[in-house]
C-alpha positions as CSV (number, residue, x, y, z in Angstrom):
1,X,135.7,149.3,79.0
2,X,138.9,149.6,81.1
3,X,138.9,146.2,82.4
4,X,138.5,144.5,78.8
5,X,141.6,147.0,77.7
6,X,143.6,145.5,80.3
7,X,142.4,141.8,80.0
8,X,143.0,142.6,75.8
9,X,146.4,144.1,76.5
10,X,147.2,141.6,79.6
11,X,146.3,138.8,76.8
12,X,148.7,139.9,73.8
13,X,151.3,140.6,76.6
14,X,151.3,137.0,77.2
15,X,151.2,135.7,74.1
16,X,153.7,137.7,73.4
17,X,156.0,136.8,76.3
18,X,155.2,132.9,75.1
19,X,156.6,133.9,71.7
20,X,159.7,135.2,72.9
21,X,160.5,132.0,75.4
22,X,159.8,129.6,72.4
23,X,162.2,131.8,70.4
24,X,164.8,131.3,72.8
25,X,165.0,127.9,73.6
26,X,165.4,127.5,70.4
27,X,168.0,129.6,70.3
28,X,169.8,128.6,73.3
29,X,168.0,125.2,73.9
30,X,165.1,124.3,76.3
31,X,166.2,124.9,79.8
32,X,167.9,128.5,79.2
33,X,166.7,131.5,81.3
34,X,167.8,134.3,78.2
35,X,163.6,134.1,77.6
36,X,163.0,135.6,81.1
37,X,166.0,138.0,80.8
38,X,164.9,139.6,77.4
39,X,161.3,139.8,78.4
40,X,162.5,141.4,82.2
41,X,165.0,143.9,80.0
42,X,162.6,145.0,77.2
43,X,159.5,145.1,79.4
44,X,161.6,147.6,81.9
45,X,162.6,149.8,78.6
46,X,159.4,149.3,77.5
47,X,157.7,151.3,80.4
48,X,160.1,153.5,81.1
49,X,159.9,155.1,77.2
50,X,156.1,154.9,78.0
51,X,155.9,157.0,81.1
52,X,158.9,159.4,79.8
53,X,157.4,160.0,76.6
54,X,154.2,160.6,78.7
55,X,155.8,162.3,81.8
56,X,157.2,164.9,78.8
57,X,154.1,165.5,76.8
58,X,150.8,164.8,78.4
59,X,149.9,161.9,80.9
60,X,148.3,158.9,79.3
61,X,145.0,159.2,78.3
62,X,143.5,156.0,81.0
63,X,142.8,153.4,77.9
64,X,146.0,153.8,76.6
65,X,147.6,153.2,80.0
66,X,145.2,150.4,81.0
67,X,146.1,148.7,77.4
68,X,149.5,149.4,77.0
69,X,151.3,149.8,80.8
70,X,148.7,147.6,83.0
71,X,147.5,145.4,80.6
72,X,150.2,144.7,77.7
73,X,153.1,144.7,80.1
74,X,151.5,143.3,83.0
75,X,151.0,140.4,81.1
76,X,153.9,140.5,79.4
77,X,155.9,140.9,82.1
78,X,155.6,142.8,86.1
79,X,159.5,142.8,86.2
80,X,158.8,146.4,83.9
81,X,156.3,147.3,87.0
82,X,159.1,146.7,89.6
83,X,161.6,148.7,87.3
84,X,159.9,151.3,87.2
85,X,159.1,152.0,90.6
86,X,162.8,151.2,92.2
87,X,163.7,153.8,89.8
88,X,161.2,156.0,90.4
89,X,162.1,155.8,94.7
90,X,165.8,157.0,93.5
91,X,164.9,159.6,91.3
92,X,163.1,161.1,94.5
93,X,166.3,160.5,96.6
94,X,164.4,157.0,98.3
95,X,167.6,154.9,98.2
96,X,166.6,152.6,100.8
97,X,162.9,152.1,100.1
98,X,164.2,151.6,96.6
99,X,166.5,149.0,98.0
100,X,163.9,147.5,100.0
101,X,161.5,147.2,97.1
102,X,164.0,145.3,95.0
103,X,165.8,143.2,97.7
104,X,162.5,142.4,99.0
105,X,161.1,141.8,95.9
106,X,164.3,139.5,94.9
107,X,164.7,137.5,98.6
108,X,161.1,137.5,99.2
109,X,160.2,135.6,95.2
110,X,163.0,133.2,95.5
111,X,161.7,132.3,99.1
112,X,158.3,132.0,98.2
113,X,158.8,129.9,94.9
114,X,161.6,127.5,97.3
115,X,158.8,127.4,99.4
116,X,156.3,126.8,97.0
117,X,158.2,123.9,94.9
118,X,158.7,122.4,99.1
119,X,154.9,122.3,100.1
120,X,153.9,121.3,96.4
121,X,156.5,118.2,96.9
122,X,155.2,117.3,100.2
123,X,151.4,117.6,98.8
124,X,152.2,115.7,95.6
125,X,153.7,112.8,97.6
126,X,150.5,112.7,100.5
127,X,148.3,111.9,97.3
């Protein structure tokens, strides 16, 4: 039952993200990043009501948390997951595994996608 909670949540979590990229490029025209940046800002306030409103009452019973903070934000977006865990590190007093976490996160992406978009270009040019 957990699993299809998270693929349910994972699935309107996209959709969802899709939504709000369509909206903005038409907003702010097709090549405009303000779709990632709204889903990256909500999906980080997102979790962090759901585990404050959680860490103040009662934990999450599991099938809300595998529909609602795995699956629905997961798929919406994992920006929320990184978020939430940098903040997390600080909140204990781990400043620089917090920095690690998102500088790592950051440096490490943009040099795997640059990497990525390199070996795709060379692949797409041996066939």
């Amino acid at each position: 039952m957990t699993w299809l909670l998270v693929a349910v949540g994972g699935a309107a979590g996209s959709v969802l993200r899709f939504a709000v990229g369509r909206w903005a490029g038409s907003h702010w025209g097709p090549d405009t990043v303000m779709g990632t940046l709204i889903v990256n800002v909500t999906g980080s306030f997102l979790i962090g009501l759901l585990v404050g409103i959680s860490l103040e009452r009662a934990p999450l019973p599991e099938p809300v948390r595998s529909f609602a903070a795995v699956g629905f934000l997961g798929g919406y977006t994992t920006f929320s997951t990184l978020s939430l865990e940098s903040v997390r590190l600080i909140m204990e007093g781990e400043f620089v595994r917090a920095a690690a976490n998102v500088g790592g996160s950051i440096i490490a992406g943009l040099g795997a996608a640059f990497l990525g978009l390199l070996m795709g270009n060379v692949a797409a040019r041996a066939w």
